[in-house]
PyMOL CGO cylinders between C-alpha atoms (Angstrom):
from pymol import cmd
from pymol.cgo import CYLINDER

trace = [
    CYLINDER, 0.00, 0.00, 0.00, 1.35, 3.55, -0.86, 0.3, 1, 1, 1, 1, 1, 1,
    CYLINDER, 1.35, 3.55, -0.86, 1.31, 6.36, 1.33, 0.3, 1, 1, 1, 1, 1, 1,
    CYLINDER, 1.31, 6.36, 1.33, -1.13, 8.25, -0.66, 0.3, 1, 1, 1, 1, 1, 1,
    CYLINDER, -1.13, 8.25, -0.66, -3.56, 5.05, -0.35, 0.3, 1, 1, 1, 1, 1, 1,
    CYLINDER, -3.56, 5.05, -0.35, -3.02, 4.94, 3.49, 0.3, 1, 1, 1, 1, 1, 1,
    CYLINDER, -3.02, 4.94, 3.49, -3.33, 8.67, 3.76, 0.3, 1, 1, 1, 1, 1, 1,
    CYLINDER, -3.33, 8.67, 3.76, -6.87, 8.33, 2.29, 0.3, 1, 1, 1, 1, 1, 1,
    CYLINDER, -6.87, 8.33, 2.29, -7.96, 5.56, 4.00, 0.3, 1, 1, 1, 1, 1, 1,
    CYLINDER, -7.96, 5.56, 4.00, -6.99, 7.02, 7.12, 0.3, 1, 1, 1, 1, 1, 1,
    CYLINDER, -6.99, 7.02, 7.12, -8.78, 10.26, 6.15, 0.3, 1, 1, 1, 1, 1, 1,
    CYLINDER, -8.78, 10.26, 6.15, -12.13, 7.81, 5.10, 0.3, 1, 1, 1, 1, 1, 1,
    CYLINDER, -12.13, 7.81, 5.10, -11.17, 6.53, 8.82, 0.3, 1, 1, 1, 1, 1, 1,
    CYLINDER, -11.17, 6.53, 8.82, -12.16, 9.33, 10.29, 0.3, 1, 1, 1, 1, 1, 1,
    CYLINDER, -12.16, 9.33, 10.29, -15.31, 9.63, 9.79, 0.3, 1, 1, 1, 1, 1, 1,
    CYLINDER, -15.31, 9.63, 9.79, -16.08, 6.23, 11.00, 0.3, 1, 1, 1, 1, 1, 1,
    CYLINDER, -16.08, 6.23, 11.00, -17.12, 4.57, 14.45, 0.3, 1, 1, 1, 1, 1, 1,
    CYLINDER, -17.12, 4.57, 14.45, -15.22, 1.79, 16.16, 0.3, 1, 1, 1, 1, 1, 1,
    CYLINDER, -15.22, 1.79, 16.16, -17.39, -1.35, 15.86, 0.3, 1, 1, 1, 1, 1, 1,
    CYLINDER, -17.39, -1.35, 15.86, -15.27, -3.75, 17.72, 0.3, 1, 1, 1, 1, 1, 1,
    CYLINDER, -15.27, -3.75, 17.72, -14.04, -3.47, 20.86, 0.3, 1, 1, 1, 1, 1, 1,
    CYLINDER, -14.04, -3.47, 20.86, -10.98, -5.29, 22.38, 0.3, 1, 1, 1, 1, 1, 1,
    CYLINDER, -10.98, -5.29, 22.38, -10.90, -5.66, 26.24, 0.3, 1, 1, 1, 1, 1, 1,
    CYLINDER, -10.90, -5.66, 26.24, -9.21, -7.96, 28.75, 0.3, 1, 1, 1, 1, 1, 1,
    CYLINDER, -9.21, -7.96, 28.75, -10.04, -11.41, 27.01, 0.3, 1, 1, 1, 1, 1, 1,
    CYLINDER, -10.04, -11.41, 27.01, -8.00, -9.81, 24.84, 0.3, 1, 1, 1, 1, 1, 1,
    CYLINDER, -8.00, -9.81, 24.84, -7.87, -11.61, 21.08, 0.3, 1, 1, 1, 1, 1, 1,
    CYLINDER, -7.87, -11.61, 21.08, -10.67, -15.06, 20.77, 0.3, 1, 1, 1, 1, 1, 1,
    CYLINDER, -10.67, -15.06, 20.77, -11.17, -16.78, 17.54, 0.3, 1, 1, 1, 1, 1, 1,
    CYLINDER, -11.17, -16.78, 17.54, -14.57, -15.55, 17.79, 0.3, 1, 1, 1, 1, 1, 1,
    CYLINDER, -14.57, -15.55, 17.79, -13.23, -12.05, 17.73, 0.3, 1, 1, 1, 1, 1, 1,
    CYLINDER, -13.23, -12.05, 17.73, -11.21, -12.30, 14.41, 0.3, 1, 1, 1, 1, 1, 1,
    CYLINDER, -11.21, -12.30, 14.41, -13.92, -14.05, 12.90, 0.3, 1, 1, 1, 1, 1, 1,
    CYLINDER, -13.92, -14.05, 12.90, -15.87, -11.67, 13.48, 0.3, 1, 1, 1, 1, 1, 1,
    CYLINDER, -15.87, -11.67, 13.48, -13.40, -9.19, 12.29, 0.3, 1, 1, 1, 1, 1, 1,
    CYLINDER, -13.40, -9.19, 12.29, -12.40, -11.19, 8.98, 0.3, 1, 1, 1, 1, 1, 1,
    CYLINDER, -12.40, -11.19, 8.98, -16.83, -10.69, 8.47, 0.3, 1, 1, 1, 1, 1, 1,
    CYLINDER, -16.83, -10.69, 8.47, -16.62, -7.42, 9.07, 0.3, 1, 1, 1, 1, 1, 1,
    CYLINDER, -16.62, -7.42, 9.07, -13.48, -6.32, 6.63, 0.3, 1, 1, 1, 1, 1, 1,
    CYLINDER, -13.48, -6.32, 6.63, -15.22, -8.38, 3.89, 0.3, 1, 1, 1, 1, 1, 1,
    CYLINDER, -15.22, -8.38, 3.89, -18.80, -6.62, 4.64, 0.3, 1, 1, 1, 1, 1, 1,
    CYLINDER, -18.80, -6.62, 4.64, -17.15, -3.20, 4.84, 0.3, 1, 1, 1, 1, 1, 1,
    CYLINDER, -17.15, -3.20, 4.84, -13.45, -3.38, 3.40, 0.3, 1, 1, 1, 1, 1, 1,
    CYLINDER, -13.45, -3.38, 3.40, -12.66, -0.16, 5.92, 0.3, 1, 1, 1, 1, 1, 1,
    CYLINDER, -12.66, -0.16, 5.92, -12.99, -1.14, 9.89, 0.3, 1, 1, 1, 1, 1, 1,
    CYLINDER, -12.99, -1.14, 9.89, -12.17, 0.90, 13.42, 0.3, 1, 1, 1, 1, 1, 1,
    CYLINDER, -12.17, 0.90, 13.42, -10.92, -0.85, 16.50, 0.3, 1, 1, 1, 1, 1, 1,
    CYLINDER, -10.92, -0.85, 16.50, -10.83, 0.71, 19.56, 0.3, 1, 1, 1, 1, 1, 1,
    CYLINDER, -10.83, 0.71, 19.56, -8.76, -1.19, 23.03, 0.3, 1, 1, 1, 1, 1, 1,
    CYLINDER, -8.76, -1.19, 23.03, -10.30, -0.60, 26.19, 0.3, 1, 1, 1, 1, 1, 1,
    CYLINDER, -10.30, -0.60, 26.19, -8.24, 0.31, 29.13, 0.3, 1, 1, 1, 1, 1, 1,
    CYLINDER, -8.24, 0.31, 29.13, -8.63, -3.00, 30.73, 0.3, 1, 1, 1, 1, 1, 1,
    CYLINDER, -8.63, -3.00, 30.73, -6.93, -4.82, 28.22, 0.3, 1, 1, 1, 1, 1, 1,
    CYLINDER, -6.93, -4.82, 28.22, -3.09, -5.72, 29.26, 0.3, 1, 1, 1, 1, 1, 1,
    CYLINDER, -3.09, -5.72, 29.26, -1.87, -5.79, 25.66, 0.3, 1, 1, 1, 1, 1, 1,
    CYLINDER, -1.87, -5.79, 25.66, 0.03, -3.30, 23.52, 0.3, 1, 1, 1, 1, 1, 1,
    CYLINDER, 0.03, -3.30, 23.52, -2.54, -1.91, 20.72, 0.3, 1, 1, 1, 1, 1, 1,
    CYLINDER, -2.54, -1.91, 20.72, 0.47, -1.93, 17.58, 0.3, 1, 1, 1, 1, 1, 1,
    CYLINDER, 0.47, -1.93, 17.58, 0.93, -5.24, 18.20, 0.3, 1, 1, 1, 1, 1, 1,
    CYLINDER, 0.93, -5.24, 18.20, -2.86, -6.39, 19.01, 0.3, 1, 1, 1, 1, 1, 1,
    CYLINDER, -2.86, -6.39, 19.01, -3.30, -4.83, 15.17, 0.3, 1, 1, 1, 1, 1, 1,
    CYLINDER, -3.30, -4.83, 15.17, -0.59, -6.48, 13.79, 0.3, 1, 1, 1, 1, 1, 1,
    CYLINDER, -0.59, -6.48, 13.79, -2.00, -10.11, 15.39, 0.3, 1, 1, 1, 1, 1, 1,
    CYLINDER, -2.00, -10.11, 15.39, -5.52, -9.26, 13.89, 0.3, 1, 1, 1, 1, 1, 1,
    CYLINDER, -5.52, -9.26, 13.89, -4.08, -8.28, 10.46, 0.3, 1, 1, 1, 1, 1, 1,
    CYLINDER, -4.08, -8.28, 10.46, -1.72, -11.71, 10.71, 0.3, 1, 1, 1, 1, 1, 1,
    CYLINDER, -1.72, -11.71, 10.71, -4.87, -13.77, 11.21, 0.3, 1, 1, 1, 1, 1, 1,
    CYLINDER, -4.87, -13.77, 11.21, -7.55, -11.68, 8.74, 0.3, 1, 1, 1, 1, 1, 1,
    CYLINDER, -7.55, -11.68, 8.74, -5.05, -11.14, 6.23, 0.3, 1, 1, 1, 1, 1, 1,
    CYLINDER, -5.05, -11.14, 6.23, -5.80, -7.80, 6.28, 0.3, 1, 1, 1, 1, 1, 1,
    CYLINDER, -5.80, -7.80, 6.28, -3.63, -4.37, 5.96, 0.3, 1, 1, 1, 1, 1, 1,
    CYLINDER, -3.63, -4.37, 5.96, -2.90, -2.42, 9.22, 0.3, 1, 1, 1, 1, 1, 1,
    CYLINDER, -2.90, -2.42, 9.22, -3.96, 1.07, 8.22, 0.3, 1, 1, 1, 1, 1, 1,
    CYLINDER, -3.96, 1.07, 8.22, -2.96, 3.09, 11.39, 0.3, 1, 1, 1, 1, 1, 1,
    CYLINDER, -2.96, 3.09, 11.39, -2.79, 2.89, 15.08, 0.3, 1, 1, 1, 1, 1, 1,
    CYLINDER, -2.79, 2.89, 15.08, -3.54, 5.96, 17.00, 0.3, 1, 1, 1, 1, 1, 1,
    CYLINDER, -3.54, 5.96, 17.00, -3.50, 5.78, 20.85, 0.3, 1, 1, 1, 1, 1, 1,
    CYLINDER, -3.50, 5.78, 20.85, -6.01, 2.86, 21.43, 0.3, 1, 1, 1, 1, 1, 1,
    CYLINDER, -6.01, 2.86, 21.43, -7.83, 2.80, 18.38, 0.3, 1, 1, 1, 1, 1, 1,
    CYLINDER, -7.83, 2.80, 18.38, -6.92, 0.42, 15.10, 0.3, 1, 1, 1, 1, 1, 1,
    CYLINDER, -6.92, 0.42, 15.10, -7.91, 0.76, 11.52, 0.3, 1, 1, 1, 1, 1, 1,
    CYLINDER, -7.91, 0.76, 11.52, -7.53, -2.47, 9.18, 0.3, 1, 1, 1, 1, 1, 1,
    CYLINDER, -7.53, -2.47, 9.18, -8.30, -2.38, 5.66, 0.3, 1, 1, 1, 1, 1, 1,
    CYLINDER, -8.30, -2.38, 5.66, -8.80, -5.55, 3.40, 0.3, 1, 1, 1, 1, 1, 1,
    CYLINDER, -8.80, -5.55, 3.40, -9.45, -5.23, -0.47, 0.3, 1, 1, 1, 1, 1, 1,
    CYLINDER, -9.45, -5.23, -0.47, -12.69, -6.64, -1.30, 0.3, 1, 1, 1, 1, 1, 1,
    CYLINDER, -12.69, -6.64, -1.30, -11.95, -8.75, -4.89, 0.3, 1, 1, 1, 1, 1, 1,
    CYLINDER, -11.95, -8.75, -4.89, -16.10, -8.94, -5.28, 0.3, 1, 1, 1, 1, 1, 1,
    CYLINDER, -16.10, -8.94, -5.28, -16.71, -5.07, -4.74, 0.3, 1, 1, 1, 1, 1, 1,
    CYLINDER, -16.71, -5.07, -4.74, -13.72, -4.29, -7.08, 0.3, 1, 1, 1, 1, 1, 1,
    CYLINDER, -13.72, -4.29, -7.08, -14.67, -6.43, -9.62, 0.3, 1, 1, 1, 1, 1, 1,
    CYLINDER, -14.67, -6.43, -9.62, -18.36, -4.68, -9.24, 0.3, 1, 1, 1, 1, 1, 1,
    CYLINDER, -18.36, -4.68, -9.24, -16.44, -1.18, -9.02, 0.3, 1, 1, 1, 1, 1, 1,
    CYLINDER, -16.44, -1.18, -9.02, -14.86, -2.02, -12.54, 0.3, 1, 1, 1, 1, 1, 1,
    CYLINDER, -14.86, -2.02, -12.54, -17.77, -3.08, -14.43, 0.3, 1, 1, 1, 1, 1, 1,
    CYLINDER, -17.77, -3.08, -14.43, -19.73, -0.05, -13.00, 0.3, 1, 1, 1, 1, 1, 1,
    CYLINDER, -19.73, -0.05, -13.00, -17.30, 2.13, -14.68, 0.3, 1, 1, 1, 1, 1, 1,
    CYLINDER, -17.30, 2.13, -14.68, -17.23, 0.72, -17.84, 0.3, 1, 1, 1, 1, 1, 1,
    CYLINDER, -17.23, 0.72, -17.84, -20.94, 0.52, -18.21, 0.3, 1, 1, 1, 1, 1, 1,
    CYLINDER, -20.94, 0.52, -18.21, -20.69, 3.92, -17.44, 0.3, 1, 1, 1, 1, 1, 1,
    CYLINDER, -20.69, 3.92, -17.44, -17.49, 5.05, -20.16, 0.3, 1, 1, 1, 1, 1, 1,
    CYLINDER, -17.49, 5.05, -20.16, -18.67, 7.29, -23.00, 0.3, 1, 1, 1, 1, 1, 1,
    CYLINDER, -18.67, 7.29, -23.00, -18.65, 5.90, -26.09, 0.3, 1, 1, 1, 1, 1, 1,
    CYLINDER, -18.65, 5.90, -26.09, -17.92, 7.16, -28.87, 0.3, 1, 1, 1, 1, 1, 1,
    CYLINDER, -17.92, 7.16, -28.87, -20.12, 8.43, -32.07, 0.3, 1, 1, 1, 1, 1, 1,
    CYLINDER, -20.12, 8.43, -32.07, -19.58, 7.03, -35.10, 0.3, 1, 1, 1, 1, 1, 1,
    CYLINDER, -19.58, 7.03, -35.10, -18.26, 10.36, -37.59, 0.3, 1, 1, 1, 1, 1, 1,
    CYLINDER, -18.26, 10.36, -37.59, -20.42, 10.78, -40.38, 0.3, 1, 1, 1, 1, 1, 1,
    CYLINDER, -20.42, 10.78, -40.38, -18.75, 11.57, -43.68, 0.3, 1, 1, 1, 1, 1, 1,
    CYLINDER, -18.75, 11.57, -43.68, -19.28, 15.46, -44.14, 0.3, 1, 1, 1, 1, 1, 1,
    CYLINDER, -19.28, 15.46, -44.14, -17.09, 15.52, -40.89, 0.3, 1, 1, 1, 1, 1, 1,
    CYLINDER, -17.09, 15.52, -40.89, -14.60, 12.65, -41.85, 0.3, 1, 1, 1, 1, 1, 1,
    CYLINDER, -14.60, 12.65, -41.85, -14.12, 14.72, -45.30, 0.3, 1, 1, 1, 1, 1, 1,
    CYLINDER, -14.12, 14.72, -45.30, -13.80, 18.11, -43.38, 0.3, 1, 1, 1, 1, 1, 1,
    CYLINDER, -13.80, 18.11, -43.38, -11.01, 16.81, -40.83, 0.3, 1, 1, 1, 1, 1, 1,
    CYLINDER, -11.01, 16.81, -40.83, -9.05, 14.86, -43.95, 0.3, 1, 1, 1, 1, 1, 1,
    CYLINDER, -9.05, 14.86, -43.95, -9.13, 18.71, -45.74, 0.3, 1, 1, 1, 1, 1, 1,
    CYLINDER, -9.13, 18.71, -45.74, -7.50, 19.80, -42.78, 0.3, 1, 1, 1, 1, 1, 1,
    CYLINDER, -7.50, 19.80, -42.78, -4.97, 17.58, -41.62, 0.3, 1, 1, 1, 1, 1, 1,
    CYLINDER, -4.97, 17.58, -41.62, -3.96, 17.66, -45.41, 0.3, 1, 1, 1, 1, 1, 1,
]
cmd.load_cgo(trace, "trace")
């Protein structure tokens, strides 16, 4: 990821809430599945560590992106942003655009004569 991309997903990061919530259990399989749901749901996720849990919050994130397979975005005090590419919505992304692409009009011959005249 390039530090353009993580400087606007951390900027789309802002604007969201933290939907999971890590506290003195600290990581379950339960929790990263319910992670790995969320990143393929949303592609874009915010963590936030509660002051009961022991555990550093860098490496917490970098445990939950080992296990998602996701990209650690940032980690800001006690909050953690992941980010996972979804392959479905980018494959939906890309059709939507070219559905969308102008095409062009065929040239009719009183303007195919006109443009031969003056190119030469």
């Amino acid at each position: 990821m390039t530090s353009k991309e993580r400087a606007g997903l951390r900027a789309q990061a802002m604007k969201l809430d933290s939907i999971f919530q890590i506290g003195k259990a600290s990581l379950t399989p339960q929790f990263v599945e319910a992670v790995k749901d969320a990143l393929a749901a949303r592609e874009l996720i915010k963590i936030s560590v509660l002051k009961n849990c022991a555990d550093d919050p860098a490496e917490l994130a970098e445990i939950v992106s080992e296990r998602t397979g996701s990209q650690v975005v940032q980690v800001i005090g006690k909050k953690i942003v992941l980010y996972k590419k979804n392959m479905e919505k980018e494959e939906k992304r890309r059709r939507a655009v070219k559905s969308q692409a102008v095409k062009k009009k065929p040239v009719s011959d009183k303007v195919a004569a006109k443009r031969a005249r003056r190119n030469g």
